[in-house]
Gaussian input, Z-matrix of N, CA and C with variables (Angstrom, degrees):
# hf/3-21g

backbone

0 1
 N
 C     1     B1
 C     2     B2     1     A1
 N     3     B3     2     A2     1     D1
 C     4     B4     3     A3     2     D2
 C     5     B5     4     A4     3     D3
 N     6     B6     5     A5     4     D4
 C     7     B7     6     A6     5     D5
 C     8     B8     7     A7     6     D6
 N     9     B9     8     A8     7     D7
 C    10    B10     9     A9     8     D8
 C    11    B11    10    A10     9     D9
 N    12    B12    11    A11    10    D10
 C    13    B13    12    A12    11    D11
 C    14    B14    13    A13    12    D12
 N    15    B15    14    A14    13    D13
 C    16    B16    15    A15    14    D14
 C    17    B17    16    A16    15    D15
 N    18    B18    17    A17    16    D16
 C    19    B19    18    A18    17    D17
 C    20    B20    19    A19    18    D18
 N    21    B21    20    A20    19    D19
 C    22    B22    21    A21    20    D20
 C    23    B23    22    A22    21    D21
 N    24    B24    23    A23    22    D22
 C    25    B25    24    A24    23    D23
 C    26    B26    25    A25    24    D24
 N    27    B27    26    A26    25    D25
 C    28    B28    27    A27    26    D26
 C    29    B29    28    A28    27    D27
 N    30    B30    29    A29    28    D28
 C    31    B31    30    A30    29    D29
 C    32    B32    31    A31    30    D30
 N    33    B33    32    A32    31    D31
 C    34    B34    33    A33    32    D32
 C    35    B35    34    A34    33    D33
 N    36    B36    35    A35    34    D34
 C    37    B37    36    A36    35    D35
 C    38    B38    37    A37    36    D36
 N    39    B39    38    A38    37    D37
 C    40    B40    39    A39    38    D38
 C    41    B41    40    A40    39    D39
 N    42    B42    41    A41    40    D40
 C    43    B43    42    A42    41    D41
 C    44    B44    43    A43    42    D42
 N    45    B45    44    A44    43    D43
 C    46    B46    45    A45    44    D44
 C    47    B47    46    A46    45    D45
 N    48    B48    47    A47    46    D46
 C    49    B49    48    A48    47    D47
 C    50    B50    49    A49    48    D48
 N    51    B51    50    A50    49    D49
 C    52    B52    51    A51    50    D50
 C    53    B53    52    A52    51    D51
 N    54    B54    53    A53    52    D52
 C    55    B55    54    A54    53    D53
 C    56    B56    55    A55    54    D54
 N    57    B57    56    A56    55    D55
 C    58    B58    57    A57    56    D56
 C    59    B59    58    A58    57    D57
 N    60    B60    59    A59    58    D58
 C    61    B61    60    A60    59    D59
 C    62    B62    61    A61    60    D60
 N    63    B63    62    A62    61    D61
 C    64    B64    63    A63    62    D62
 C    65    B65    64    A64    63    D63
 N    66    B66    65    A65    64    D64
 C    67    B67    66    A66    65    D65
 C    68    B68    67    A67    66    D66
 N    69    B69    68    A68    67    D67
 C    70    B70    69    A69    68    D68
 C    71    B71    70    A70    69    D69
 N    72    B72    71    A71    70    D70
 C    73    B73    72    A72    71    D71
 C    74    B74    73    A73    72    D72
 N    75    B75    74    A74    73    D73
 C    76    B76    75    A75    74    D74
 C    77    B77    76    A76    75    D75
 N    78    B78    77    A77    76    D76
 C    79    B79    78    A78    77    D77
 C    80    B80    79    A79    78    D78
 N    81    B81    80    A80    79    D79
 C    82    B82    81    A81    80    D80
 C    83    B83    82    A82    81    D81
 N    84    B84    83    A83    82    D82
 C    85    B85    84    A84    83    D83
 C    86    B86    85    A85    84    D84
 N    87    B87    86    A86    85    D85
 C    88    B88    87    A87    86    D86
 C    89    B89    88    A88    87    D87
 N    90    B90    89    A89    88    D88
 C    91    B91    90    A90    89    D89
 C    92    B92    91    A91    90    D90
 N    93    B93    92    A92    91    D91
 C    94    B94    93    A93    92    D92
 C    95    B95    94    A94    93    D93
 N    96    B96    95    A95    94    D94
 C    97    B97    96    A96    95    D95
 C    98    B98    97    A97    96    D96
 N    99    B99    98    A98    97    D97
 C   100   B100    99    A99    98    D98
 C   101   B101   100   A100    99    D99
 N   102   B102   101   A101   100   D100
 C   103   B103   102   A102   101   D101
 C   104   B104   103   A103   102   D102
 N   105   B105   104   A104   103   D103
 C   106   B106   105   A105   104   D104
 C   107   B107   106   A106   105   D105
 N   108   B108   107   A107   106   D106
 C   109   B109   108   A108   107   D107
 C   110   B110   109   A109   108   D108
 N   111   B111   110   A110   109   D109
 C   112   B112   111   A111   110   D110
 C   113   B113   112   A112   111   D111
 N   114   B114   113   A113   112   D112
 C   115   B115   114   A114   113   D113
 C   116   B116   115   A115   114   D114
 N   117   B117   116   A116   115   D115
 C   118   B118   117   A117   116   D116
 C   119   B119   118   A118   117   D117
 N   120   B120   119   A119   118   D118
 C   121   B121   120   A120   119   D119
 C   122   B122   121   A121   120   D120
 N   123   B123   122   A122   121   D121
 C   124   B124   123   A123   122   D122
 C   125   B125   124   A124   123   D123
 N   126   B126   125   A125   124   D124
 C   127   B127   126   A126   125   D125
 C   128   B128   127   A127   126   D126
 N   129   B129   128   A128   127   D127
 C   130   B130   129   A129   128   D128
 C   131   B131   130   A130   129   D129
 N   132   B132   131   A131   130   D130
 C   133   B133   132   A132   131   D131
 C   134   B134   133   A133   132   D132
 N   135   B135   134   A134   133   D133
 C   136   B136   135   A135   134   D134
 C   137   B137   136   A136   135   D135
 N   138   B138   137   A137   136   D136
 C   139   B139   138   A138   137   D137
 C   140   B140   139   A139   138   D138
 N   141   B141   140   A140   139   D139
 C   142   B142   141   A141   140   D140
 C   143   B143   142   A142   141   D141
 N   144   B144   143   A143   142   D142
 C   145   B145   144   A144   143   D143
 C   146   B146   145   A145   144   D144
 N   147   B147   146   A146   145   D145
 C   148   B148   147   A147   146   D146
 C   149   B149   148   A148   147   D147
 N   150   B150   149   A149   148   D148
 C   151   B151   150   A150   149   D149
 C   152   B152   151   A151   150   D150
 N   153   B153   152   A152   151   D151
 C   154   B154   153   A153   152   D152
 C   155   B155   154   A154   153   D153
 N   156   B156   155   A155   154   D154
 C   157   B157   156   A156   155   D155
 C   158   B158   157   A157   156   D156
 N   159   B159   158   A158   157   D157
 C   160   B160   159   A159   158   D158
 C   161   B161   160   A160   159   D159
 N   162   B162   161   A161   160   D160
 C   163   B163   162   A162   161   D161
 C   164   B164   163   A163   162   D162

   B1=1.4664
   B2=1.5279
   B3=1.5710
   B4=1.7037
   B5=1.4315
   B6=1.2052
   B7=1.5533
   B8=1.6916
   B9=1.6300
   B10=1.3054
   B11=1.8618
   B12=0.9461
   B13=1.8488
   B14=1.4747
   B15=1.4212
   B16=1.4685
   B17=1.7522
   B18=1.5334
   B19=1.7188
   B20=1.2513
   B21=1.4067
   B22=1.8028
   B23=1.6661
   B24=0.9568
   B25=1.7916
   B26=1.0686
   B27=1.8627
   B28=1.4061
   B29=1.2803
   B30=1.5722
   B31=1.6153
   B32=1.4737
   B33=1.0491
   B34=1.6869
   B35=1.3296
   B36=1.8597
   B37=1.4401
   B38=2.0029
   B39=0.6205
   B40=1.3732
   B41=1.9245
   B42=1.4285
   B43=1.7111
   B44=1.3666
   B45=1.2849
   B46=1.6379
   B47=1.6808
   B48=1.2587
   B49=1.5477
   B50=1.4506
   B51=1.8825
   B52=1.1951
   B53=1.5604
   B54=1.5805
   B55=1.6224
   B56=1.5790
   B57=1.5784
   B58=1.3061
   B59=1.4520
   B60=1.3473
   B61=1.4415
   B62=1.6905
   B63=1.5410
   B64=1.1140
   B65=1.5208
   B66=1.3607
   B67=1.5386
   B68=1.4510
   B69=1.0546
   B70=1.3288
   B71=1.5390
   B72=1.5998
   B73=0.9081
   B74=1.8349
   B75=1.2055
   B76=1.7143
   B77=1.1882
   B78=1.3027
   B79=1.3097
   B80=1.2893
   B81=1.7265
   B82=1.1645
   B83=1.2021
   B84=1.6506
   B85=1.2225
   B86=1.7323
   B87=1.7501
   B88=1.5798
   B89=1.1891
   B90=1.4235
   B91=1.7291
   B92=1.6345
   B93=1.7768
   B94=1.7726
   B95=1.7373
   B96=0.8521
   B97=1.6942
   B98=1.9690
   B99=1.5100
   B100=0.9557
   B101=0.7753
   B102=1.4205
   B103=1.3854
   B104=1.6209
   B105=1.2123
   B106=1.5846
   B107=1.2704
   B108=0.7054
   B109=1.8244
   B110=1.5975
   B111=1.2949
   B112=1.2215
   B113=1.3797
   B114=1.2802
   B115=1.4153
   B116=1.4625
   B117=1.2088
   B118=1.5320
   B119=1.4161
   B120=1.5020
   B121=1.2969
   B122=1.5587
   B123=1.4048
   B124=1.4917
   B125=1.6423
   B126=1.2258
   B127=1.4621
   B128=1.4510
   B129=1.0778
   B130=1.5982
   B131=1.7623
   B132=0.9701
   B133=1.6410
   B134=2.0742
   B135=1.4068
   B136=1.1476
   B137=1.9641
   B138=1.3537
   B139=1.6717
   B140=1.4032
   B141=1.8023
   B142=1.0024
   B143=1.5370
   B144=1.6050
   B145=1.9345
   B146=1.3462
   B147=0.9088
   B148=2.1518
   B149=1.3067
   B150=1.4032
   B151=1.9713
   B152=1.4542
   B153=1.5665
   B154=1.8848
   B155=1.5923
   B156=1.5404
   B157=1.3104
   B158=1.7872
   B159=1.0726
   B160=1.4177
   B161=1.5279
   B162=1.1442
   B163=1.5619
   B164=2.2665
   A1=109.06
   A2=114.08
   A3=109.43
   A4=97.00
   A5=107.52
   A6=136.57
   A7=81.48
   A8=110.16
   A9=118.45
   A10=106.44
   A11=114.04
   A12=122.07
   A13=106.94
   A14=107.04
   A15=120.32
   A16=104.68
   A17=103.94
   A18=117.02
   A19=98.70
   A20=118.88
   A21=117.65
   A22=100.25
   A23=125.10
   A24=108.45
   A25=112.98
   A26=108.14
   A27=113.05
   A28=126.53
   A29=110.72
   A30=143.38
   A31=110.21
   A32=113.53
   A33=133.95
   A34=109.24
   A35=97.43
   A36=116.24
   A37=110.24
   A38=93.45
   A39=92.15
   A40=117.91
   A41=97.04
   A42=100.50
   A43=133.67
   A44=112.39
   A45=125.59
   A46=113.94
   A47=110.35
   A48=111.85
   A49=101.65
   A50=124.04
   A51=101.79
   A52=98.82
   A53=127.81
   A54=123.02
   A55=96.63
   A56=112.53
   A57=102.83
   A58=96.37
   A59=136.93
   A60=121.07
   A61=91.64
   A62=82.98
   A63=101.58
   A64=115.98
   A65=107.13
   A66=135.54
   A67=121.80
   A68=115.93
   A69=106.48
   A70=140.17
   A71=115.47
   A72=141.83
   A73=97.45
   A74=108.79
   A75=107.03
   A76=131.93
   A77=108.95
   A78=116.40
   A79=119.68
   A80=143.34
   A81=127.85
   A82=131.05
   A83=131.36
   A84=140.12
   A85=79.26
   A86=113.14
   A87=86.99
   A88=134.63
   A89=95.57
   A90=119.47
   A91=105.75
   A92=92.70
   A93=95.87
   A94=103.48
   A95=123.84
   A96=124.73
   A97=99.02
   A98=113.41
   A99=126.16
   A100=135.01
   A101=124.27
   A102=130.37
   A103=116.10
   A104=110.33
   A105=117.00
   A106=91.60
   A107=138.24
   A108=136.74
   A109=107.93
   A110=111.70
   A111=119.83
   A112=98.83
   A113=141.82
   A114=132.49
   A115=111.23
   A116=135.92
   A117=120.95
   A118=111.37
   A119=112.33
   A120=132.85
   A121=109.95
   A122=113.94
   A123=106.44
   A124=111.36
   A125=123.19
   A126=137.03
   A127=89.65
   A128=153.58
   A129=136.49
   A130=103.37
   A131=108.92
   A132=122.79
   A133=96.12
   A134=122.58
   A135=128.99
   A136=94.89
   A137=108.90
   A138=108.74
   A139=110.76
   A140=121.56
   A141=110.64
   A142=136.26
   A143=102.49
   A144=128.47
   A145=102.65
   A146=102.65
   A147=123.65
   A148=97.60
   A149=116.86
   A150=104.31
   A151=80.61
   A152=119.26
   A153=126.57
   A154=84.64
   A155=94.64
   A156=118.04
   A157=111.39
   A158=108.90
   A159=105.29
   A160=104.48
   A161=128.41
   A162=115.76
   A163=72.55
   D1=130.70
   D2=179.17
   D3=-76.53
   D4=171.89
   D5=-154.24
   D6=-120.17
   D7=145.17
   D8=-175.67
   D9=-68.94
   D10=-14.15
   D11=161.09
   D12=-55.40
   D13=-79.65
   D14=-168.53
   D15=-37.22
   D16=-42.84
   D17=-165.16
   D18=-63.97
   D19=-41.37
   D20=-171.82
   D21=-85.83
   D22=-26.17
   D23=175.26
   D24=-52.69
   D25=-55.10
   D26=-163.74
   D27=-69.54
   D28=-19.35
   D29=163.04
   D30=-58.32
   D31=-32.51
   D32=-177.97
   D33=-61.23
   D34=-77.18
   D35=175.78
   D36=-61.72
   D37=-59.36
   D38=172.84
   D39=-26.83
   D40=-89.16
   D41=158.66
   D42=-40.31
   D43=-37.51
   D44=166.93
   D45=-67.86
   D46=-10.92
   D47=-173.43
   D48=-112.98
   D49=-4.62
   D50=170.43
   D51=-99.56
   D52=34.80
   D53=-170.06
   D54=-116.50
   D55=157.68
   D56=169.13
   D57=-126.01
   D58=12.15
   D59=169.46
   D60=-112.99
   D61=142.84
   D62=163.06
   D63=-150.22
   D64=77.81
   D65=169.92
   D66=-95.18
   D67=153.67
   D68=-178.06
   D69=-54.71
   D70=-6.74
   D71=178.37
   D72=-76.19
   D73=-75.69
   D74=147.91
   D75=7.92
   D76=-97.60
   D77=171.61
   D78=-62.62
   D79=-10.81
   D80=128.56
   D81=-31.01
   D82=-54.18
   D83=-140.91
   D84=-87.02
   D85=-45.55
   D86=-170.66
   D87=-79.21
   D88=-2.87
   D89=-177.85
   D90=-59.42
   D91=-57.07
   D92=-173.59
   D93=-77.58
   D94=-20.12
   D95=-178.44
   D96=-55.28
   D97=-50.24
   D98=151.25
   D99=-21.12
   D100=-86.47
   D101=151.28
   D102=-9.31
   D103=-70.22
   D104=-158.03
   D105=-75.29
   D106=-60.04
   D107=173.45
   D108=-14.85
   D109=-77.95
   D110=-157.32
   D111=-93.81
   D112=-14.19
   D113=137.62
   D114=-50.83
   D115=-38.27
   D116=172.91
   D117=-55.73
   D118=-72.84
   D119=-178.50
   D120=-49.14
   D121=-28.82
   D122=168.82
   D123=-61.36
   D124=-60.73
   D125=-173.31
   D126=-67.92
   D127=-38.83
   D128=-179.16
   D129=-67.07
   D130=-68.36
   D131=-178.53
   D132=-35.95
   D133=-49.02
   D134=-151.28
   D135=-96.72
   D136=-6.67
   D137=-178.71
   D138=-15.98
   D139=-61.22
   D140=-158.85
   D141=-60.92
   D142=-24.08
   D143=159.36
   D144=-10.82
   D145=-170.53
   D146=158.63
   D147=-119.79
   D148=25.54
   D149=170.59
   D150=-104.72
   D151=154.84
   D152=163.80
   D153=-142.49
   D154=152.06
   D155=167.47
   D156=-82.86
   D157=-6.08
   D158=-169.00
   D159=-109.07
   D160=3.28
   D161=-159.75
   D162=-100.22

């Protein structure tokens, strides 16, 4: 079973291979795409806390 890491690399490479710029503007967008990703999946993985994504 992949590990929610492995799932976002390949999600990475994947999307990054249907782009043909890769300017710095670019690699921003995937930087913060990033971000929100694994900020979701952080707060999902962490549900059980007293932090919720839903309140």
């Amino acid at each position: 079973m992949l590990s929610w890491r492995s799932i976002i690399h390949n999600e990475l490479l994947w999307y990054q291979n249907q782009q043909t710029c890769t300017d710095a503007l670019w690699d921003k967008e995937i930087y913060f795409l990033f971000l929100r990703i694994t900020g979701l999946l952080y707060n999902l993985h962490h549900r059980d806390s007293n932090f919720s994504i839903y309140t």
